[in-house]
N, C-alpha and C positions, 0 to 999 in steps of 0.2 A: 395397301397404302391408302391414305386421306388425305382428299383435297390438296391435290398438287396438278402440277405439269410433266408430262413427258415431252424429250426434246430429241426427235429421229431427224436423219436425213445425213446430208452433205451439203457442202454448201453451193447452193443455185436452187438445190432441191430439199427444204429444210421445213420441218413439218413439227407445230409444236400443241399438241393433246394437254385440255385443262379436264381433268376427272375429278369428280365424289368421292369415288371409290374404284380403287383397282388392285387386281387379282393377278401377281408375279407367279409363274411356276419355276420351282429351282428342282433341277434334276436332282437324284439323292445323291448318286454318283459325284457331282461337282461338290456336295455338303462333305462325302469322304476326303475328298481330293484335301478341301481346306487343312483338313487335323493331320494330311498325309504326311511321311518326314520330308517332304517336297516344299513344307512351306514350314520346317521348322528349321533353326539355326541347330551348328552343332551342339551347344550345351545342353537344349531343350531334348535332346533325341537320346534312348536309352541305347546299351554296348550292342544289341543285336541292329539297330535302326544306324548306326552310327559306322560297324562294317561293314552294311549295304551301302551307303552313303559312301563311304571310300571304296567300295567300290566301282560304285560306278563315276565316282570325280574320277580314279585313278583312267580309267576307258577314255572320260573324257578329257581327261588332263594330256594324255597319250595321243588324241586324235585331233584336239583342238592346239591353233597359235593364243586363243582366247584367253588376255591374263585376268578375266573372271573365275573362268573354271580352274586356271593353277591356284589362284587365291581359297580357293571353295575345297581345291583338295589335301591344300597345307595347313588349312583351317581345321578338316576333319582330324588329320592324322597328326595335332597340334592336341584336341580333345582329347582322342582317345586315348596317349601316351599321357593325357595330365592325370587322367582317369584313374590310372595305375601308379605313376611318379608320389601323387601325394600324399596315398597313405605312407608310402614306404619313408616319406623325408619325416611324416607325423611319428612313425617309429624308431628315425634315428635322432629326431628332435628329444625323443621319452628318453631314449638313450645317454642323450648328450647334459641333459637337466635331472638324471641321476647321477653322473660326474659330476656334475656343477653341484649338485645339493651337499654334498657329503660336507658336514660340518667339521672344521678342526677342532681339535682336543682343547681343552682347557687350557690355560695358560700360554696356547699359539697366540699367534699375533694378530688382533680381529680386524684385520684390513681385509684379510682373503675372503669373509664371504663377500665382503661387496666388492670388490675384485670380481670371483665367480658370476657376481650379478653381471656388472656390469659389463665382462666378458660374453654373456649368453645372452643379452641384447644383442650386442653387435655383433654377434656372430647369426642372428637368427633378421638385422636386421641389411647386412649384407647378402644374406641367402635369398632374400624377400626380393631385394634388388637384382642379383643372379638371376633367378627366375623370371621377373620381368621384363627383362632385358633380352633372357633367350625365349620365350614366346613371342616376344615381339619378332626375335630374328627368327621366329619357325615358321609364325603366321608369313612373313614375308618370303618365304624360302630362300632368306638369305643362308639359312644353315639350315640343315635337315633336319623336319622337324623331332623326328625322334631322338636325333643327338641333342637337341634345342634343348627338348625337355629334360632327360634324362642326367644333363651338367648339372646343372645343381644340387639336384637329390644323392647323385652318385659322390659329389666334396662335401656336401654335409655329413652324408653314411659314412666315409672315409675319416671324417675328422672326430665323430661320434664313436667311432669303434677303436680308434687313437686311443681317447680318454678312457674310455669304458675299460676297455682289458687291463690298465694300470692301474682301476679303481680302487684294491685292495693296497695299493702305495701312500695314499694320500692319508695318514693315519693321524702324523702330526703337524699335517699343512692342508692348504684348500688347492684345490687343483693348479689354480692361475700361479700360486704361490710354486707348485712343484715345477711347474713349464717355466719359470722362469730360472730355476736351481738350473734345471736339466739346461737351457741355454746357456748358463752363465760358466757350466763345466765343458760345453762344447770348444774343442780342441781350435776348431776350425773357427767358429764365433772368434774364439781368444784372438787367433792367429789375425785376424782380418780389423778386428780394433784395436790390434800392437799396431797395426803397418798404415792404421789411418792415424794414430796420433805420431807416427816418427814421420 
């Protein structure tokens, strides 16, 4: 350090050093500690740095009333379940936008692809919100964070694998166009818009 002040003591007993030049020794040990996962948030910390890390929140979440450390271990186990949740919702997103792509035949009616579009918006921008909403209730341990994460991924895959196995149906229509046949022949649908219009 150059030409500054050091300022020691307490106060009654306060003692303040003007220097040229001065010479800090930093242990190397305290220079580890910094990059340690001790001083990194969950997202910065890799999957092995981040199952030490829950585990020892989980010790301390168990022994402490402190809602630091419940924060810090629903945070971790928040990470690590998004870790895995996201590819899996990116594969049933692939899934769901190969239903949606399948173009109608000729002479169909060209409303369906934009239907399809606009379908796969909203369903991707509903999922977007899903998600945010249950991180947020995971981080707080309003709901466990592993259920947190895993709701969303699991009704998007659910709704992705819906469309996808029917894909070979949609030959002279677009998808939104066949879900809306399929509703319009449901028994039950019918039954329930006779008894609101009588």
């Amino acid at each position: 350090l150059f030409e500054g002040t050091s300022h020691e003591g307490t106060t009654g007993n306060f003692v303040i050093t003007e220097f040229n030049i001065n010479s800090v020794n930093i242990d190397a040990d305290e220079i580890s500690d910094v990059n340690s996962r001790n001083f990194k948030k969950p997202r910065e910390m890799n999957l092995l740095e981040l199952s030490e890390a829950i585990t020892i929140a989980k010790t301390q979440f168990n022994n402490s009333k402190d809602k630091k450390d419940k924060k810090e271990y629903y945070r971790t186990l928040v990470e690590i379940n998004r870790r895995f949740s996201l590819p899996i919702s990116c594969l049933a997103i692939t899934l769901l936008s190969m239903s949606l792509g399948v173009v109608p035949a000729r002479g169909s009616k060209g409303w369906g692809i934009t239907a399809n579009i606009i379908f796969g918006i909203g369903v991707l921008a509903i999922y977007y919100l899903i998600f945010a909403l249950t991180v947020g209730l995971g981080d707080s341990g309003a709901l466990y964070p592993p259920v947190a994460i895993w709701i969303p991924t699991i009704l998007l895959a659910s709704l992705s694998y819906y469309f996808f196995k029917d894909l070979d149906k949609y030959d002279d229509s677009s998808l939104v166009q066949s879900l809306l046949v399929r509703i319009s022949k449901n028994k039950l649908i019918n039954r329930l818009i006779k008894q609101e219009v009588k």
